[in-house]
N, C-alpha and C positions, 0 to 999 in steps of 0.2 A: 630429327635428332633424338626426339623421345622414345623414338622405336628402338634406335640402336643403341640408347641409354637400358631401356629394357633387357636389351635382347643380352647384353653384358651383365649384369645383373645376374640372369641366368646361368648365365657360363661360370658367375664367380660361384655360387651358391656350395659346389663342391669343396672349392680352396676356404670359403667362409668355416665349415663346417671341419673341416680337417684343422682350420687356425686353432677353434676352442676345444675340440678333442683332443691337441698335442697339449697346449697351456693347460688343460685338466690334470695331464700327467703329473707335473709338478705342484699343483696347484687346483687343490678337488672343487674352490669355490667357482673355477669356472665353470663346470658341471650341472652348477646349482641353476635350476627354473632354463635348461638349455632350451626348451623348445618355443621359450621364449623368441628369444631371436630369431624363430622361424615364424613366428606370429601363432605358437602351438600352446594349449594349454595353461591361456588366461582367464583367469577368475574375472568374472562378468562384474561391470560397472554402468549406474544409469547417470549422466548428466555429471559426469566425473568433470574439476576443476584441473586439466593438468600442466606439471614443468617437467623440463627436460633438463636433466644436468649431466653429462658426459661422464665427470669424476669428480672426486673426493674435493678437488678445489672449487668446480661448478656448486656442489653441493653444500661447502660452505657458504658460498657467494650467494646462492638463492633461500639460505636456512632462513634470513629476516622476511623475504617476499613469502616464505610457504609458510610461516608462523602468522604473518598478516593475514594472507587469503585464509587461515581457519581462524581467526577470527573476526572476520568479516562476511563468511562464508560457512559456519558451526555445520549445518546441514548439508552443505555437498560434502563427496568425497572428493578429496584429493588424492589425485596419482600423481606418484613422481618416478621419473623412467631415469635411467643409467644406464653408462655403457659396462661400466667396470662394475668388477665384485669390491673392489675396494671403495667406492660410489655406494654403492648398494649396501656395504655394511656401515659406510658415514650415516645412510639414510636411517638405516635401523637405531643405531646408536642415537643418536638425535632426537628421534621422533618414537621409534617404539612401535606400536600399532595405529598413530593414532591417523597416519595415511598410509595410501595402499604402493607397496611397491611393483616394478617390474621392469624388465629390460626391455629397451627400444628393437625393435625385428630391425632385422637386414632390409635393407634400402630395395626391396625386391618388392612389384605389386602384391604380389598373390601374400608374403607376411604381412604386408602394410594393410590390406585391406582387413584380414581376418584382426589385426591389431585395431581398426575403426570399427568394427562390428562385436568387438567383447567388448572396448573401452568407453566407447560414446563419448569423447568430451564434451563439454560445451565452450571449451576456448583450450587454446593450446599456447603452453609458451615455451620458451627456447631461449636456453642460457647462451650467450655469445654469439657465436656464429658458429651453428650449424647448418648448412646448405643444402640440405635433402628434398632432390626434385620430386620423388616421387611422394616423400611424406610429407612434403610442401604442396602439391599438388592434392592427395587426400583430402586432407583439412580444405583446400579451396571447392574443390566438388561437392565437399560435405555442408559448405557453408560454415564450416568452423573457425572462429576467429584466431590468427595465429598472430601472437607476437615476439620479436626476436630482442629478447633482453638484454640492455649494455650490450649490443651489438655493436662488435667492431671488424672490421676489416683491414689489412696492412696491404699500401701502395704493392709490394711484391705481391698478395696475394688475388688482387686485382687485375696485375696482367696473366697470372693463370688461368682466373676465369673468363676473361676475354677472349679466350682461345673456345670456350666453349658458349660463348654469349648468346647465342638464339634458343638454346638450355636454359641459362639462368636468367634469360628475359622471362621467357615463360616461369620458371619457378615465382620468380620476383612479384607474377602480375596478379595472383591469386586476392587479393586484398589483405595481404601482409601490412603488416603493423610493424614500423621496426624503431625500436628505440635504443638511439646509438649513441654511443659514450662521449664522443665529440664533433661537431661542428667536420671535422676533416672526413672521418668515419662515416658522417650522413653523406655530405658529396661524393664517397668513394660508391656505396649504395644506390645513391640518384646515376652513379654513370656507368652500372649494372641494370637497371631498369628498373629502379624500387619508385612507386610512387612518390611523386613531392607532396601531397596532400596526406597519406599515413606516416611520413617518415619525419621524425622529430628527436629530437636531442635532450635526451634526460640524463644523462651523465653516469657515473661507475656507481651498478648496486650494492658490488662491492666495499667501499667504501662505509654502507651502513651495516657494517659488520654485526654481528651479532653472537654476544659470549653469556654467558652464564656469570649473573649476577658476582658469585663463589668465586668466580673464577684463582682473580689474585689471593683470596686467602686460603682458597685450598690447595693450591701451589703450597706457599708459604707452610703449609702445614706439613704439605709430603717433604717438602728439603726439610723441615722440622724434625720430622721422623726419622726419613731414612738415610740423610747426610748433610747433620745439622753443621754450622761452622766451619764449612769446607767453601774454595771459590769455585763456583759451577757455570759452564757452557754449555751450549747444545749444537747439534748439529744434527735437522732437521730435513724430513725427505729427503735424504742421500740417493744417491743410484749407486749403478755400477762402476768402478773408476773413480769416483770421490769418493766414498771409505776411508782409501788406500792414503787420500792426499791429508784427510780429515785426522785420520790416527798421525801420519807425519807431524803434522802440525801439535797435535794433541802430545806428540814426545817433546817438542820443543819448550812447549808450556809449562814442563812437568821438569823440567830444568831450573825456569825460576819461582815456580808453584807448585813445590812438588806434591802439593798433599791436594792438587785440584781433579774435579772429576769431571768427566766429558760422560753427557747423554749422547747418546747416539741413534738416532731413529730413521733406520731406512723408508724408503716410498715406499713399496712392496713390499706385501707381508710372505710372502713364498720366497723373496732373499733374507727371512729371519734366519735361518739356519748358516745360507753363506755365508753371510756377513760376521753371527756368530765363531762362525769356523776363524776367518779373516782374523778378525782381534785376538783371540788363542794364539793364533800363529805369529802373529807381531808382538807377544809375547807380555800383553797386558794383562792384568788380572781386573774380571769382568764379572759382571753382576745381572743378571736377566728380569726384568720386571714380570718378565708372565710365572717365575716360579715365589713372587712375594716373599722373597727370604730378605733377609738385614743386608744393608749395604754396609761392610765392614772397611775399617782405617783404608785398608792396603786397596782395596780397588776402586780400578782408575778409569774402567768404563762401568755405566751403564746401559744396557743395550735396550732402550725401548721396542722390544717385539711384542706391544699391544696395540689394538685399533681405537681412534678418538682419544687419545691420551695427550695428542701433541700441545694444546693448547695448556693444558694441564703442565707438563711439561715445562714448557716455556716461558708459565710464570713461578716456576720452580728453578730459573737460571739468572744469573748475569747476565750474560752475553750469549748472543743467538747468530748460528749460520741458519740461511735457510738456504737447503742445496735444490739441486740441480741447475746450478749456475756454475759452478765450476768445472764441470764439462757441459755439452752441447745438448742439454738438454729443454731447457728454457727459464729455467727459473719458476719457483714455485712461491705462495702468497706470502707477499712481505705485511700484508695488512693484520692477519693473524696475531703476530710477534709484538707489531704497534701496538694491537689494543691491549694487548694484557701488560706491555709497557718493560719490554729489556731491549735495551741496545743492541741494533742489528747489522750484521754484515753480510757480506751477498758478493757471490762472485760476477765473472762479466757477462754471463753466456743468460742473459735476464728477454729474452723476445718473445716470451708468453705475453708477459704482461713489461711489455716496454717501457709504455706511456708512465706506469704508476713507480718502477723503480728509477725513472728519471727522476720525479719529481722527490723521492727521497733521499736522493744521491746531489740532486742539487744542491735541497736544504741541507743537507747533514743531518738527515736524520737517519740514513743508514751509509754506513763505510765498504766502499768496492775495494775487493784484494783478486788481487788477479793469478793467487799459487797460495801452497801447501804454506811457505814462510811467509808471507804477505798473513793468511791469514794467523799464522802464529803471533805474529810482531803485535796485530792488532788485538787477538783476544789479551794477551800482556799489555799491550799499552791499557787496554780499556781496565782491566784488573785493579789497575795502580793506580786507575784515575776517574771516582765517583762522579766526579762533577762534569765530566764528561760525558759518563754513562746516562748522569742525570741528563744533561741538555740533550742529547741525541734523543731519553721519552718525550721529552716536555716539545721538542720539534714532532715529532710522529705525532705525537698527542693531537698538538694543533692542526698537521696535515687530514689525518680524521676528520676532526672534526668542519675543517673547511671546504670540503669536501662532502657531507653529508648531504641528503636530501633526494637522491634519486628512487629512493622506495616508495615516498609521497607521492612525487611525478608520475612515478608508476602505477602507484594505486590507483589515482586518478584519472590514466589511460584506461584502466584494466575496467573500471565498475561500471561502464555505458556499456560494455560486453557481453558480462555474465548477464545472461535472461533470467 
């Protein structure tokens, strides 16, 4: 099966390469370090510590583990790999120079290998579940410790890989380390072929989120600034198709708050310009953060089209959607919105991260609307009623906090590894 896992591989290499040449079109940061992904044109590393984070959410989630490993670790370098340019500029933004970035190669021998002979790890980790036989397989040949971080796996995505089980047995059997966010999550793993001897249950790394001290007061300063005394929402990695529902809502709002002003910050920075157009044409008057001019009386969005700003952002609002839940996209981090402490709402479409918007949808500490009115009714109800706003932080606050600890668990996996 591993042959003919290869031999596909091969065949994809063309449509791989034609995906990031058309996305460049629109969007030059795909462009950026491209032969990356081919395993081409990486800067040489000895005894590098590295994480893998997919995107911009993985790379939040593992900011507190890469800020521990350099300081427990001053003298390696760290690498941290991404799939996305919008990953790759979280990473930058964040961190600066002080670890090495680069894109993960295509799932192809021939980039994975030349990808282990510039990088050298001495241990490998892997935010969630990524399943990559052949870069799973590397690291086991190489003797490279790999660990699969808040590893989780969902019952549907179990019976897909069972279809290919004498694949992901061998992937599995490499001496993987996999620590998985709950008890359900390790058993789904043991009955893919994950050892029971490495496989243990440290809980969501997320959860020990990690913000900048500032955070809430430089919030508080930018609404100070640039739209003091106005009631403010947001509405957070949008896609395509919630916009459209988002401004809806955002006109109903303005009915009984008319002097209120909606952030608006897409996922993609290459839909700033759409999205831009979008608002014009639904006929609100709109304000751009990347050109720093005064948010005046009369406008009624702000378009957040800058990168790392969201957190900032968000402790600059009232009330918080975080989108892609209100179409089928999966829902993006409700933990973000928690820490900096504004009541959140979330639509239904939440199966990225299932497990963690049950649990604030239980408590009340975030509100499901399930449409464009739904959410209007709620950003108004929540407006008119502090004490509500209040109890919905002070519930997050606590889920946080009872929840922490999985970075210890982990660090403590991680340091018999590093040699």
């Amino acid at each position: 099966m591993r042959l003919a896992y290869n031999l596909l591989s091969y065949l994809l290499l063309l449509p791989y390469a034609l995906y990031f040449l058309l996305r460049g079109v629109g969007n030059r940061r795909y462009w950026h370090k491209l032969g990356e992904r081919f395993g081409l044109g990486y800067a040489r590393l000895e005894d590098s510590i590295w994480v893998h984070a997919v995107s911009v959410g993985e790379v939040v989630a593992a900011t507190p583990l890469i800020r521990a490993l350099k300081t427990a670790y001053p003298d390696r370098p760290l690498l941290v790999t991404t799939v996305t340019p919008t990953g790759a500029a979280r990473v930058a933004a964040t961190f600066g120079g002080d670890v090495d970035h680069a894109y993960i190669p295509f799932e192809n021998p021939d980039a994975i290998n030349r990808f282990f002979a510039n990088k050298k790890p001495l241990i490998a980790m892997i935010m969630e579940t990524e399943i990559w036989p052949n870069l799973y397989h590397g690291c086991g040949v190489r003797q490279i410790p790999l660990v699969l971080i808040s590893a989780r796996i969902s019952p549907k995505s179990v019976k897909n890989y069972r279809r290919l089980l004498p694949l992901f047995r061998d992937t599995l059997s490499h001496g993987i380390i996999i620590a998985a966010q709950t008890e359900s999550d390790a058993e789904r793993f043991l009955s893919l072929g994950a050892s029971p001897e490495r496989t243990r249950v440290t809980g969501n790394i997320k959860f020990d989120i990690d913000l900048p001290d500032s955070i809430n007061a430089d919030g508080h300063a930018l609404r100070a600034t640039l739209f003091p005394d106005r009631p403010v929402w947001i509405a957070a990695s949008t896609h395509e198709g919630e916009e459209i529902q988002v401004l809806d809502a955002h006109r109903e709002v303005l009915k009984t708050y008319p002097d209120t002003l909606l952030i608006l910050v897409p996922r993609h920075p290459e839909r700033f310009r759409s999205v831009e157009e979008l608002v014009e044409k639904q006929g609100f008057a709109q304000t751009l953060r990347s050109r720093q001019s005064p948010v005046s009386a009369d406008c009624q969005v702000f378009l957040g089209d800058t990168m790392g700003e969201v957190p900032l952002f968000y402790a600059a609002s009232d009330v918080a959607f975080v989108g892609g839940s209100l179409v089928p996209i999966g829902g993006h981090n409700l933990l973000e919105p928690a820490a900096v402490g504004v009541s959140m709402l979330s639509g239904p479409h939440v199966f990225n991260a299932e497990e963690i918007a049950r649990m604030f949808f239980r408590l009340g500490a975030c509100r499901r609307v399930e449409s464009s009115s739904e959410l209007a009714a709620s950003v108004v109800e929540l407006f008119a009623d502090s004490d509500a706003r209040r109890q919905m932080r002070v519930l997050a606050a606590e889920l946080l906090e009872n929840n922490r600890g999985a970075l210890d668990r982990l660090m403590g996996m991680i340091r018999p590894l590093v040699r």
